[in-house]
C-alpha positions as CSV (number, residue, x, y, z in Angstrom):
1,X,29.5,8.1,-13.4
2,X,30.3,5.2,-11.3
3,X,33.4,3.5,-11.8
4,X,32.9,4.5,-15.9
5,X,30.4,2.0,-16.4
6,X,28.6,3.0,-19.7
7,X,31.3,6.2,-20.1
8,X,31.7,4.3,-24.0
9,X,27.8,4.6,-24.6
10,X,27.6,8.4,-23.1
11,X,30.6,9.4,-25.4
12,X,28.5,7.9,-28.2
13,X,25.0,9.0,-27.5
14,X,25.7,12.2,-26.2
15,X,23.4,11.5,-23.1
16,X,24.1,11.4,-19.6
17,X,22.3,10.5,-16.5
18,X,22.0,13.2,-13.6
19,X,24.8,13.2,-10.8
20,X,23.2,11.1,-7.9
21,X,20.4,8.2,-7.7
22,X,19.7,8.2,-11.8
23,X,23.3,7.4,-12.4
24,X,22.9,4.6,-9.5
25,X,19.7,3.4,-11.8
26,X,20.9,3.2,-15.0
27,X,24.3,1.9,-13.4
28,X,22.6,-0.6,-11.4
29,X,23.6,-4.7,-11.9
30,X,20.3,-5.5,-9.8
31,X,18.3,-8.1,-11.7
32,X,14.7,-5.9,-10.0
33,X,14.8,-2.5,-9.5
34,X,12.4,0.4,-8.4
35,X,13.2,3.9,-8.7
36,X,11.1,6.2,-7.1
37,X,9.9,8.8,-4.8
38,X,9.2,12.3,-5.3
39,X,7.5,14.0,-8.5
40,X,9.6,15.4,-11.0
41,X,13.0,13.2,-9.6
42,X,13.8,12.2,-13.5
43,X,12.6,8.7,-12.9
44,X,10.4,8.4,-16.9
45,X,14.1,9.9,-18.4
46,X,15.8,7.6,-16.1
47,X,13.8,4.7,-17.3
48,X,14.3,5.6,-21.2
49,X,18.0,7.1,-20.7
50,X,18.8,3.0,-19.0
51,X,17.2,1.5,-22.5
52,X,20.0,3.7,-24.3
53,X,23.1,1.8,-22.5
54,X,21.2,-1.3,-22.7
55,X,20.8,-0.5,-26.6
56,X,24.7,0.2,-27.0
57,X,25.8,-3.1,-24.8
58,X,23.1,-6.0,-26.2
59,X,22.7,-4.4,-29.9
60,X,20.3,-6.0,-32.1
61,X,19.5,-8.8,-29.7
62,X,17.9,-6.4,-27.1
63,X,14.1,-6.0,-26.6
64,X,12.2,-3.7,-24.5
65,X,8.8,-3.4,-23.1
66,X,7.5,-0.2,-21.8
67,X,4.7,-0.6,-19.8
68,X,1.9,2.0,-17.9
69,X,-1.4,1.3,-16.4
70,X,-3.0,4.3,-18.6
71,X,-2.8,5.2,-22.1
72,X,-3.2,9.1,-21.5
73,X,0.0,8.8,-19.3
74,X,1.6,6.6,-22.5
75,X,1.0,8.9,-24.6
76,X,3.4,11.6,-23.0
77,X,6.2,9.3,-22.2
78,X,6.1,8.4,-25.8
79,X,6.6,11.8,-26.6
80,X,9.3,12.5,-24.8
81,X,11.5,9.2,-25.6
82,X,10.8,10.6,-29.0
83,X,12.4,13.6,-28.4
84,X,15.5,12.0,-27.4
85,X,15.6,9.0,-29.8
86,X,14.9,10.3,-32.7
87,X,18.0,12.5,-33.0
88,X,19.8,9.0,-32.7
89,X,18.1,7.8,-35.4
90,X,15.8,5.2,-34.0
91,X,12.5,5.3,-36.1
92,X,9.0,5.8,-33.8
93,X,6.6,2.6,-36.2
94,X,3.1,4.2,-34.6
95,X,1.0,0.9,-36.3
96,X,3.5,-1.2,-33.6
97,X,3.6,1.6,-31.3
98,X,7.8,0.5,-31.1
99,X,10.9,2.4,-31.4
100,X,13.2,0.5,-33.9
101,X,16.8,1.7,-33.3
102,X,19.8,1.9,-35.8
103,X,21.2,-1.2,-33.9
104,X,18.1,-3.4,-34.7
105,X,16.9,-3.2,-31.4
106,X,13.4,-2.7,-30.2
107,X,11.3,-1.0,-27.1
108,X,7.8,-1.2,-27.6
109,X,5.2,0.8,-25.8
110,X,1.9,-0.7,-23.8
111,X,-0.8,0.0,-21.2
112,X,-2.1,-2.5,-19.4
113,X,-5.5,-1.2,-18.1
114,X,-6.7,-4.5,-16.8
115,X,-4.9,-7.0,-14.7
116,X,-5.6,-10.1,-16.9
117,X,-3.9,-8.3,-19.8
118,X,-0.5,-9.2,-18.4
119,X,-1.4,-12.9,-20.0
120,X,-1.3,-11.8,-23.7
121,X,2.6,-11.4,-23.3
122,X,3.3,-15.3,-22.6
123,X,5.4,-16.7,-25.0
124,X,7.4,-12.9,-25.7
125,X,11.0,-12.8,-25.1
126,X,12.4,-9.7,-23.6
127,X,15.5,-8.6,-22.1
128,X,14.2,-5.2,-20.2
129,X,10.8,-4.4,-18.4
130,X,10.1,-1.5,-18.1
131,X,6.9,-0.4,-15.3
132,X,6.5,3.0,-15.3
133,X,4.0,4.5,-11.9
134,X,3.9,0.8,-10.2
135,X,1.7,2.3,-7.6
136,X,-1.2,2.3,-10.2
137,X,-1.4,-1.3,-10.3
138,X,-3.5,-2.4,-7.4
139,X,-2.3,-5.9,-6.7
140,X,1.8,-6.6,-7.9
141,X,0.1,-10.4,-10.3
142,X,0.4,-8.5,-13.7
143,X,4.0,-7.0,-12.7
144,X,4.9,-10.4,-11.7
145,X,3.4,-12.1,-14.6
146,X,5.7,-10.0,-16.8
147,X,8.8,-11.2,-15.2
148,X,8.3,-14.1,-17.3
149,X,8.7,-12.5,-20.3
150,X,12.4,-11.7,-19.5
151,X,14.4,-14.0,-20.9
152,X,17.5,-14.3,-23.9
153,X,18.7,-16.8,-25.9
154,X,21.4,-14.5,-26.9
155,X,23.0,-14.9,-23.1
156,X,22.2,-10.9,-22.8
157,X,21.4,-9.8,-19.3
158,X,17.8,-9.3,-18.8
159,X,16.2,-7.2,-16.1
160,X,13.3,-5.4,-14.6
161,X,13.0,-1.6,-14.1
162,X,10.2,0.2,-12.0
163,X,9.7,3.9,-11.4
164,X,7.0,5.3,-9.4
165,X,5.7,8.1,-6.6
166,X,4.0,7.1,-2.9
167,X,0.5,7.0,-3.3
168,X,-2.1,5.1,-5.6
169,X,-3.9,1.9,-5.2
170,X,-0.9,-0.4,-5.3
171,X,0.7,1.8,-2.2
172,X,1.0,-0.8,-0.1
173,X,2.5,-3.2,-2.0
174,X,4.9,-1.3,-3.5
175,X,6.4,-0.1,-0.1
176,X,6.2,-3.8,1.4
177,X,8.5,-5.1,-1.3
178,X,11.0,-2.4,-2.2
179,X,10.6,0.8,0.5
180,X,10.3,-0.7,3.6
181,X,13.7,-3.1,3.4
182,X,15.7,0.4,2.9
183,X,17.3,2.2,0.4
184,X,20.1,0.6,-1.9
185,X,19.8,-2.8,0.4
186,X,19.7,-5.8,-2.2
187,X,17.3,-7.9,-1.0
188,X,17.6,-11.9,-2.8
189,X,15.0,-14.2,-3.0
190,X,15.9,-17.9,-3.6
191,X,14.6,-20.3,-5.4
192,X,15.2,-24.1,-6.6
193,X,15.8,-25.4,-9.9
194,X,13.6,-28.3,-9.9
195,X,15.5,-30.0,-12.4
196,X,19.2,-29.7,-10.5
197,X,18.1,-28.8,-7.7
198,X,20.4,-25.8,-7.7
199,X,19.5,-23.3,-5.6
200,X,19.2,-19.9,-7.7
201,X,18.8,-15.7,-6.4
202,X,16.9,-13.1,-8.1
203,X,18.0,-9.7,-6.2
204,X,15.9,-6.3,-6.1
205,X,16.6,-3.1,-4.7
206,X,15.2,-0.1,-4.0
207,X,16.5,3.7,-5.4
208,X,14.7,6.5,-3.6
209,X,14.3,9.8,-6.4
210,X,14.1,13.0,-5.0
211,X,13.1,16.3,-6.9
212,X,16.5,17.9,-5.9
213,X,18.3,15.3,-7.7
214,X,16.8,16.6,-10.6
215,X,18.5,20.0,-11.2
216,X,17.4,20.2,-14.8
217,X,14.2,20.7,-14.5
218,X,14.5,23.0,-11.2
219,X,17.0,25.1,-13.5
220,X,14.2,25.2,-16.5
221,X,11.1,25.8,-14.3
222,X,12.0,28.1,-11.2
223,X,8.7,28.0,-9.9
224,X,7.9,24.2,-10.0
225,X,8.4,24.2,-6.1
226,X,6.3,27.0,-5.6
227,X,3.2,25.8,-7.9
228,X,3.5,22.3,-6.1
229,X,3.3,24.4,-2.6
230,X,0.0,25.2,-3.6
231,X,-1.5,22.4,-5.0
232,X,-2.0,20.8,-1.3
233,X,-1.1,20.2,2.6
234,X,2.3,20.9,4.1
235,X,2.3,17.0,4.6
236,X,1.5,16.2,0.7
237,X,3.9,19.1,-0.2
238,X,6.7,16.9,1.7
239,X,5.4,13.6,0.0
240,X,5.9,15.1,-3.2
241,X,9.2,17.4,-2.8
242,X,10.9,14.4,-0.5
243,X,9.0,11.2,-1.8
244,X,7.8,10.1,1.8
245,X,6.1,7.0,1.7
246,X,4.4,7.6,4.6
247,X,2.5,10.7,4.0
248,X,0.1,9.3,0.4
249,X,-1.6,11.4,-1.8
250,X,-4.8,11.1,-2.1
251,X,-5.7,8.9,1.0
252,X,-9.0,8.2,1.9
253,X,-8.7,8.5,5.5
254,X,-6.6,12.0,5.5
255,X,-7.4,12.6,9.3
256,X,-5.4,9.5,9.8
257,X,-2.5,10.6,12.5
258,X,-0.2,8.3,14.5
259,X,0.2,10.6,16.8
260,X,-3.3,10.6,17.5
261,X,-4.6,7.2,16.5
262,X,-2.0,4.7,17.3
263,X,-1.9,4.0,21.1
264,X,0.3,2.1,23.2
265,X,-0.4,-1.4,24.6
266,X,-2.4,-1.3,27.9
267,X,-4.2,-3.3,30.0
268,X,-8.0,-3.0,29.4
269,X,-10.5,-2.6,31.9
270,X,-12.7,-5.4,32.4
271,X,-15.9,-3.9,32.7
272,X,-15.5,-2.0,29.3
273,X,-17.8,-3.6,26.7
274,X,-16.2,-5.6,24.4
275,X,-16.5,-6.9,21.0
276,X,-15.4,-8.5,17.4
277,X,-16.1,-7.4,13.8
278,X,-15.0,-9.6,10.9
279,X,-13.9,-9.2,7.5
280,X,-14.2,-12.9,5.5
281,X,-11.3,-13.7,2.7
282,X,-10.0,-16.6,1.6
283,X,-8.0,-15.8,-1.6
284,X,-7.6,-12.5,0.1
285,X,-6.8,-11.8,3.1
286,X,-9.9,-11.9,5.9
287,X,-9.7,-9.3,9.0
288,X,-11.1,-9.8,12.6
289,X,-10.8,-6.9,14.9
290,X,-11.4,-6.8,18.7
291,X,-12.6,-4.0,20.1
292,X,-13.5,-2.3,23.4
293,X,-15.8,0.4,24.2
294,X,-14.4,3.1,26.9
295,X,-16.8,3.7,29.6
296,X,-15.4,6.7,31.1
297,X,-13.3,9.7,29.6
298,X,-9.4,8.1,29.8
299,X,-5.8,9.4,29.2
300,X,-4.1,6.9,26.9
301,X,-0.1,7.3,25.8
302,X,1.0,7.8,21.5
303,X,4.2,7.7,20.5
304,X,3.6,11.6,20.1
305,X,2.5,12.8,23.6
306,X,-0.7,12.0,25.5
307,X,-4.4,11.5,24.4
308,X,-8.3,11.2,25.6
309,X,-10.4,8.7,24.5
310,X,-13.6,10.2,25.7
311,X,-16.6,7.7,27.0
312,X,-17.9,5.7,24.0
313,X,-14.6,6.3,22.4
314,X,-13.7,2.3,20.6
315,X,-10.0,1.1,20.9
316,X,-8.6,-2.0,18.5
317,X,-7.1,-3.9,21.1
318,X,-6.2,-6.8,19.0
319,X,-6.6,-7.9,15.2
320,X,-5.9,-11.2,13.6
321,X,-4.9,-10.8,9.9
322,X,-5.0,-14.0,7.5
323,X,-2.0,-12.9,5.0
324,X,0.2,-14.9,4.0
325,X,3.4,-13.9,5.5
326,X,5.5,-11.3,3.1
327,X,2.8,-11.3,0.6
328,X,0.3,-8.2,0.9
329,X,-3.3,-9.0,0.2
330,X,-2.7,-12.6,-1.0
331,X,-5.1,-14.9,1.8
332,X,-4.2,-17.4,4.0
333,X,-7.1,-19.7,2.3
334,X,-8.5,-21.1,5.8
335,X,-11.8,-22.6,5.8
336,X,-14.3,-21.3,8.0
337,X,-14.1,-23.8,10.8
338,X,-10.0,-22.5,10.9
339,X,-10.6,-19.2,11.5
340,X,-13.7,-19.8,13.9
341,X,-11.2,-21.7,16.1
342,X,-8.2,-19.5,15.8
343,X,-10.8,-16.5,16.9
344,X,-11.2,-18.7,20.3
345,X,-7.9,-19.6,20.6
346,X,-6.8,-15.8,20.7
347,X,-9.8,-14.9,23.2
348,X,-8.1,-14.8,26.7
349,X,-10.1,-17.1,29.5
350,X,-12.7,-15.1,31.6
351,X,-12.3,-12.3,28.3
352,X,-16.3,-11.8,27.6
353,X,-17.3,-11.1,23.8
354,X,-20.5,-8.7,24.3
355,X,-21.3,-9.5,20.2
356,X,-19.6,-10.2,16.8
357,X,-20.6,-8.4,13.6
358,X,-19.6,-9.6,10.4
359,X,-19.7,-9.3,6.6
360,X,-23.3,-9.9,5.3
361,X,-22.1,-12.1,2.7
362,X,-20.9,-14.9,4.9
363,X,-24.6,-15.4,5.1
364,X,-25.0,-16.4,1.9
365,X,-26.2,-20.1,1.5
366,X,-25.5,-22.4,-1.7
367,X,-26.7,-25.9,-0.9
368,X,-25.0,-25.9,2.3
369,X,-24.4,-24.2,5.6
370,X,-23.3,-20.3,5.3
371,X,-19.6,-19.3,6.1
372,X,-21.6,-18.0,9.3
373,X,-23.1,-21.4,10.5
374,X,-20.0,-23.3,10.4
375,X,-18.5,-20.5,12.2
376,X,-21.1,-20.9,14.9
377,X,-20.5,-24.6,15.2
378,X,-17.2,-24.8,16.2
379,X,-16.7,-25.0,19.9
380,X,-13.2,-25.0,21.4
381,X,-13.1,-26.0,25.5
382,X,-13.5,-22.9,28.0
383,X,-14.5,-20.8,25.3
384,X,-17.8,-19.9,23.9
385,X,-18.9,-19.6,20.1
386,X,-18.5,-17.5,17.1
387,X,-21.8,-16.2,16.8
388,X,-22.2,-13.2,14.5
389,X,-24.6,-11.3,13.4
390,X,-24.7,-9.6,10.4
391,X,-23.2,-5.8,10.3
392,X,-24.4,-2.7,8.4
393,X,-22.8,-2.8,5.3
394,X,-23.6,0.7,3.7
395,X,-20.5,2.3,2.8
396,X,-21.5,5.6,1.8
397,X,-24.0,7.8,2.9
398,X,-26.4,9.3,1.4
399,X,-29.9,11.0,2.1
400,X,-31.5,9.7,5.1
401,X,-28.9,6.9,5.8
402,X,-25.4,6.6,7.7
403,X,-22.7,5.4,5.7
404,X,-19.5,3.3,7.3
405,X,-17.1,5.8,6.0
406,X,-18.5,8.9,7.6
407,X,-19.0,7.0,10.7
408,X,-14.8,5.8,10.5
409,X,-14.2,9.7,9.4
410,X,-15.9,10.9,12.1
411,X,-14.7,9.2,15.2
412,X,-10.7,9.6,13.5
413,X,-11.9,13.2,13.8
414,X,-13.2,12.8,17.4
415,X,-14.5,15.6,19.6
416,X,-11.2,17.9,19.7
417,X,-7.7,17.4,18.1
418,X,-7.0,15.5,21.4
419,X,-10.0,13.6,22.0
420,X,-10.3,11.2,19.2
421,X,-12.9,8.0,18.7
422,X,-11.1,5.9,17.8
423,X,-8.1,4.4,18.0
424,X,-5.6,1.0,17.6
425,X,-2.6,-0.5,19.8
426,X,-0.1,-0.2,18.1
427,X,0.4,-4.3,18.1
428,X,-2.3,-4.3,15.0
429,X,0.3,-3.9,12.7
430,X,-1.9,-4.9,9.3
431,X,-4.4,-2.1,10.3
432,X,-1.8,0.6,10.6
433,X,0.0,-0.7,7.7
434,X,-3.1,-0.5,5.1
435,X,-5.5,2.0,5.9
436,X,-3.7,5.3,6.0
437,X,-2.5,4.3,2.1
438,X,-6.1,3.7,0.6
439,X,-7.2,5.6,-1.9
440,X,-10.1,7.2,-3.3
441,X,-12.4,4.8,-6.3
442,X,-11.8,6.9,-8.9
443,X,-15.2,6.6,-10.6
444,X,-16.9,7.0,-7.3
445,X,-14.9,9.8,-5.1
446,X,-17.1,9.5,-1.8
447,X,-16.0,5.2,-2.0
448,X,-12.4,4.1,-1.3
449,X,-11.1,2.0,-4.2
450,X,-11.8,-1.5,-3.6
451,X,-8.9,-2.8,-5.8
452,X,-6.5,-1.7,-3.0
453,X,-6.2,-4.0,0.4
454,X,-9.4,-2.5,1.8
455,X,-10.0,-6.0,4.2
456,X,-8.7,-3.9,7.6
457,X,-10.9,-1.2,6.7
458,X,-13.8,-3.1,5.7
459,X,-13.6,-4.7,9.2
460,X,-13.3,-1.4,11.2
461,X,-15.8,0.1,9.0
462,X,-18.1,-3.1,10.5
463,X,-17.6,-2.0,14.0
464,X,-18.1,1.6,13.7
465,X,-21.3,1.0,12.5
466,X,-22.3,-1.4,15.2
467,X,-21.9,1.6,17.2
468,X,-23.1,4.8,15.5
469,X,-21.7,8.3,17.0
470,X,-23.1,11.5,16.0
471,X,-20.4,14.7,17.5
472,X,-22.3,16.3,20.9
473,X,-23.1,19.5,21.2
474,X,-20.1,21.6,22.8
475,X,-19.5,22.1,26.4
476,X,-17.2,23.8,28.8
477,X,-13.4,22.3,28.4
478,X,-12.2,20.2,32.0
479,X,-9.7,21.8,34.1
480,X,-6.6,19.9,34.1
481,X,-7.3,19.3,37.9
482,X,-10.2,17.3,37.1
483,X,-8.1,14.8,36.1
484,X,-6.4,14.2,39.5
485,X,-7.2,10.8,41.2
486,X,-8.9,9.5,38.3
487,X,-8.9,5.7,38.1
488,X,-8.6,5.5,34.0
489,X,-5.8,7.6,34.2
490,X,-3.4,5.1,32.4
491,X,0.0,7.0,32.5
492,X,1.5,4.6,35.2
493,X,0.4,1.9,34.4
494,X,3.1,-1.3,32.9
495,X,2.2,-1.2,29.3
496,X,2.0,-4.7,27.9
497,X,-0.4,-6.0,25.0
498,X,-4.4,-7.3,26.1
């Protein structure tokens, strides 16, 4: 136990946090923390052990809420924080689904399957949150919403808790706000009173779980390892045993590989074709892709080793995200005309634009011009305009009929594990940080689950299907020799960004 802090409360309650990152939780001073990682790291006892020392220090004026997206998942953390406070004599009130402990303190339990349902708590008062499997909740508005419910007239020390594992709608998110600054760094946000002025910091941090910091439940089921061994890939194994947010369960685009898909910046050969696909958004973010079309087999450079993107292969050579900086899948809110002209003003002089596709609905006309006409009309000097015309929308195949999806799975899959379809510079950061994460829609497994920032996606998805590419039939492999003197041979080139 760190420095005794709560050693009074453990002597009391008989209960004691696991050596390692669930004493740091239940320890931690942080006004926002997350706790999570791998399955079965003791984050749900973590979670109800922390309400126990907050119990024993704030008494009767303490007041929990207990949140999860689903009430099937409720339903079995209820059952275990009855199982370890009900011995201490709190009493489980199922009409008010609320613990009421011996102290006069209260933790009630909720689900919020809808977003909006985060506005029936204004106007409570409590001094913990509690957010159990953040990565459920597909955009972090409810979570944030609830932060306004922590408050005390009592002067007790209010805070948010968060457990959850790497995958799920909200992935990216989640690992924008609390994985990606690093483990145990306190980040602070600041903000101003508007009445003194003051300027006032809210910190959160980040506690990674891991399943071998939970020997308990190793010790009373051997075989958990094993039996998760076999439930998927090495590289879902490792999410799970290790928490790795960068291998998610569950994605959508599984065939997704760095190593394979993420090139390095080079030059791009004039005479490939060349073209844009585009995304709208205002509120959300909108997504405009260029793109070039290799006219020849050529040997490109990954961070892994060395790839071929054969003839017809499309490479992202540049992308142009509207997100508001720091705040995953919240828009930019640019009119039309904006983006129109910032889509010039990133177009190189002498760079030629073979054709634009674009969302279908930008066509959409309500007593005025469509988004796509006052795209069209904006001219900016030297350059040409954003013409567009509308791209195949069909997401999933079905008889008869392509479907964007397939056609994205298919060139990720390419013609041999080193001969992909399609790939991205590494520069578009915003493509490479969203689409690996998405997730299946649960109602609808062959669809990815719209909730989740899908705008990237939706933008590639538009440009593979200008483009359709069915797998040839198989031929004879090259000799390495036949790649001598070739001209789109890239590996001495000076890499530098289009």
């Amino acid at each position: 136990m760190a420095d005794g802090v709560h050693a009074g409360a453990i002597r009391k309650l008989a209960w004691a946090p696991q050596p390692g990152p669930q004493t740091a939780y239940v320890n931690c001073p942080v006004f926002e923390v997350c706790y999570g990682g791998a399955r079965g790291g003791g984050k749900t006892s973590g979670s109800l052990g922390e309400w126990l020392l907050h119990d024993y220090e704030a008494g009767q004026y303490a007041r929990g809420l207990f949140i999860r997206r689903k009430l099937t998942d409720l339903e079995d953390t209820i059952e275990e924080a009855r199982n370890l406070y009900e011995p201490l004599g709190a009493r489980w009130q199922e009409q008010k689904s609320q613990f009421r402990f011996p102290s006069g303190s209260i933790l009630r339990f909720r689900y919020l399957e809808r977003d909006k349902d985060a506005d029936n708590y204004q106007g409570h008062q409590y001094t913990r949150v509690y957010v159990e499997e953040l990565t459920q909740f597909a955009s972090d508005k409810p979570v944030m919403k609830l932060k306004g419910t922590l408050r005390s007239p009592h002067g007790i020390r209010c805070g948010m808790r968060a457990t959850c594992n790497p995958g799920g709608p909200g992935h990216t998110w989640v690992k924008a706000r609390y994985i990606d600054p690093g483990a145990y760094k306190i980040v602070h946000e600041e903000f101003t009173n508007p009445f003194t002025n003051e300027v006032q910091k809210l910190g959160r941090v980040f506690i990674p779980a891991r399943l071998s910091d939970n020997p308990l439940l190793l010790e009373a089921d051997p075989l958990y390892v094993a039996k998760l061994q076999q439930t998927g890939s090495a590289e879902l194994v490792k999410a799970w045993l290790m928490g790795d947010w960068n291998i998610v369960e569950g994605a959508f685009f599984d065939g997704w590989k760095p190593e394979r898909h993420q090139i390095r910046p080079v030059k791009i050969p004039s005479h490939w074709l060349r073209f844009t696909s585009f995304d709208f958004g205002s509120a959300k973010p909108f997504s405009v892709g260029w793109w070039a079309v290799a006219s020849d087999d050529t040997r490109l450079l990954t961070n892994g080793g060395k790839i071929t993107l054969p003839r017809g292969g499309l490479v992202r050579y540049r992308e142009w995200y509207g997100m508001q900086p720091g705040q995953p899948n919240v828009g930019l809110k640019l009119t039309a005309e904006s983006i129109a002209r910032g889509i010039l003003e990133r177009e190189q002089s002498g760079e030629t634009i073979g054709y634009r596709v674009a969302d279908p609905s930008i066509w959409a006309e309500s007593g005025g011009p469509s988004i796509a006409q006052r795209m069209a009309a904006v001219t900016v000097e030297g350059k040409g305009k954003v013409v567009q015309k509308r791209a195949d929308n069909k997401r999933v195949a079905d008889l008869g009929s392509i479907g964007g999806w397939d056609q994205m799975r298919a060139r990720l899959e390419g013609e041999a594990p080193d001969r992909p379809m399609l790939v991205t510079f590494e520069t578009c950061r915003d493509s490479i940080r969203t689409i690996p994460t998405l997730q299946h829609d649960p109602n609808r497994a062959e669809d990815l689950d719209s909730n989740a920032e899908d705008h990237a996606a939706d933008d590639w998805r538009y440009g593979c299907m200008s483009r359709p590419w069915i797998m040839p039939a198989p031929s004879a492999p090259k000799r390495k020799d036949d790649w001598a003197g070739n001209e789109n041979d890239f590996d001495d080139v000076d890499w530098k960004a289009a």
